[in-house]
C-alpha positions in Angstrom: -38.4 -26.2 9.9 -40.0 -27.2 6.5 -42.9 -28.6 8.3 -43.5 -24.8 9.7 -42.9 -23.1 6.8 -45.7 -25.3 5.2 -48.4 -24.6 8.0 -47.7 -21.0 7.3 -48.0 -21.0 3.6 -51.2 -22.8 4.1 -52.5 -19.6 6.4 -51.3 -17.1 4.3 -53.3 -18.8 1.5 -56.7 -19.4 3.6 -56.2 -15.6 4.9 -56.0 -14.5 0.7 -58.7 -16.6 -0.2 -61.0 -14.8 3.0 -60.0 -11.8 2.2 -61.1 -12.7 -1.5 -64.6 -13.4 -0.8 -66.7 -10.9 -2.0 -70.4 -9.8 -0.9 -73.7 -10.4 -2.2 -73.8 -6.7 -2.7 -70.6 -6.4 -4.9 -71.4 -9.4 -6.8 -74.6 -7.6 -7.7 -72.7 -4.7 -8.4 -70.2 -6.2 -10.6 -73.1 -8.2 -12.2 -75.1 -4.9 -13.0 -71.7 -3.6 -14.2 -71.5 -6.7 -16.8 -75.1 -6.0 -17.7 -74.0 -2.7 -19.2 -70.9 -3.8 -20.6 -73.3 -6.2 -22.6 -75.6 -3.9 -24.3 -72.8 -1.2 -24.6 -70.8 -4.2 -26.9 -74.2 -5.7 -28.0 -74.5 -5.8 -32.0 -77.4 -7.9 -32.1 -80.8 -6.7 -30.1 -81.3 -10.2 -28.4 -77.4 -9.4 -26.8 -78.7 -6.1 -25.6 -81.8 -7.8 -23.9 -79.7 -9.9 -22.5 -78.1 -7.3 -20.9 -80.9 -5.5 -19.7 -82.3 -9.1 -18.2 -78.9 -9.2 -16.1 -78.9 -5.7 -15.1 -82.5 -6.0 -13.8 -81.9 -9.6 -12.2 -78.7 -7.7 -10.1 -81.1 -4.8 -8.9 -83.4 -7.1 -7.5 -80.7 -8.7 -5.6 -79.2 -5.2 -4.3 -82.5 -4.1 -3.2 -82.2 -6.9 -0.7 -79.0 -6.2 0.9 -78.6 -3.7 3.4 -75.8 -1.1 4.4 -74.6 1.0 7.1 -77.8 2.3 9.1 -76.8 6.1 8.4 -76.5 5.2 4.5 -79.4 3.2 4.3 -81.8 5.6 3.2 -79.7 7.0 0.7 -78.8 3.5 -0.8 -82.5 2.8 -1.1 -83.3 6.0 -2.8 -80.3 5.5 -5.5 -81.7 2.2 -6.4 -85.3 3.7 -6.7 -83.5 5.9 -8.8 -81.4 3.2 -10.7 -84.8 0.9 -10.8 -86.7 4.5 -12.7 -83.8 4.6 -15.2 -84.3 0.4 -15.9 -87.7 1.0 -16.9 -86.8 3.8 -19.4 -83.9 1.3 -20.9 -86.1 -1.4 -21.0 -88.9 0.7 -23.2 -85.4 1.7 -25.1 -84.3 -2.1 -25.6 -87.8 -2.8 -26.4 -88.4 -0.2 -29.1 -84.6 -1.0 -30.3 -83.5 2.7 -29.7 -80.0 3.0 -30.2 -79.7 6.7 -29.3 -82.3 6.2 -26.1 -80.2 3.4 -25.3 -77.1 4.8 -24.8 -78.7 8.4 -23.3 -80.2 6.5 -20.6 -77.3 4.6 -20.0 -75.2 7.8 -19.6 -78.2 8.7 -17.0 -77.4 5.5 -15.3 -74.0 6.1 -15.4 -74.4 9.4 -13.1 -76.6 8.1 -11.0 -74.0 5.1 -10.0 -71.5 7.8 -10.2 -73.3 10.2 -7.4 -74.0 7.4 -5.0 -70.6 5.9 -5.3 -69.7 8.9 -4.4 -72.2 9.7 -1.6 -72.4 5.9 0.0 -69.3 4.2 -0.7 -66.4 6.5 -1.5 -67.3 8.7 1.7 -64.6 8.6 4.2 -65.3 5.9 6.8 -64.9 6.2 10.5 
């Protein structure tokens, strides 16, 4: 009996830890997540480069991951998008524009916000 109720703790526990993993694509997404978190908190302008290094480091790794067939056009066109709106934050970060910062991470923020929506939040069948 105990030795049965030890072989199915142990699967319980390898089935968490599987269903734990996560993919290359949500790592990237919770990386480019922590890159805004960082300039958002950033007091110092070396934290909010920082930030802007990790956001841009996640984007390349996005870019190579692929989704659903039917979504993938509109995946690649939201990071396209997402990629546009790095390059404005980076002139921001570089010209240490507080104001510009935080406007085109608002931008940012419905961008994510309309893809979520459109890619991942759609009902799945």
């Amino acid at each position: 009996m105990f030795k049965a109720s030890k072989i199915i703790f142990f699967i319980v526990i390898a089935g968490l830890v599987a269903c734990s993993r996560t993919t290359p694509l949500q790592d990237s997404m919770q990386g480019m997540a922590k890159g805004i978190k960082t300039i958002v908190k950033a007091q110092a302008h070396e934290d909010k480069e920082a930030g802007l290094a990790l956001l841009q480091e996640h984007i390349a790794i996005a870019k190579l991951q692929k989704v659903r067939p039917d979504d993938q056009e509109q995946f690649d066109e939201g990071l396209t998008k997402i990629e546009a709106c790095l390059a404005k934050l980076a002139t921001a970060v570089a010209s240490k524009d507080d104001e510009q910062i935080m406007a085109v991470l608002k931008e940012l923020k419905k961008i994510k916000q309309h893809y979520h929506e459109a890619i991942i939040d759609e009902p799945q069948s």
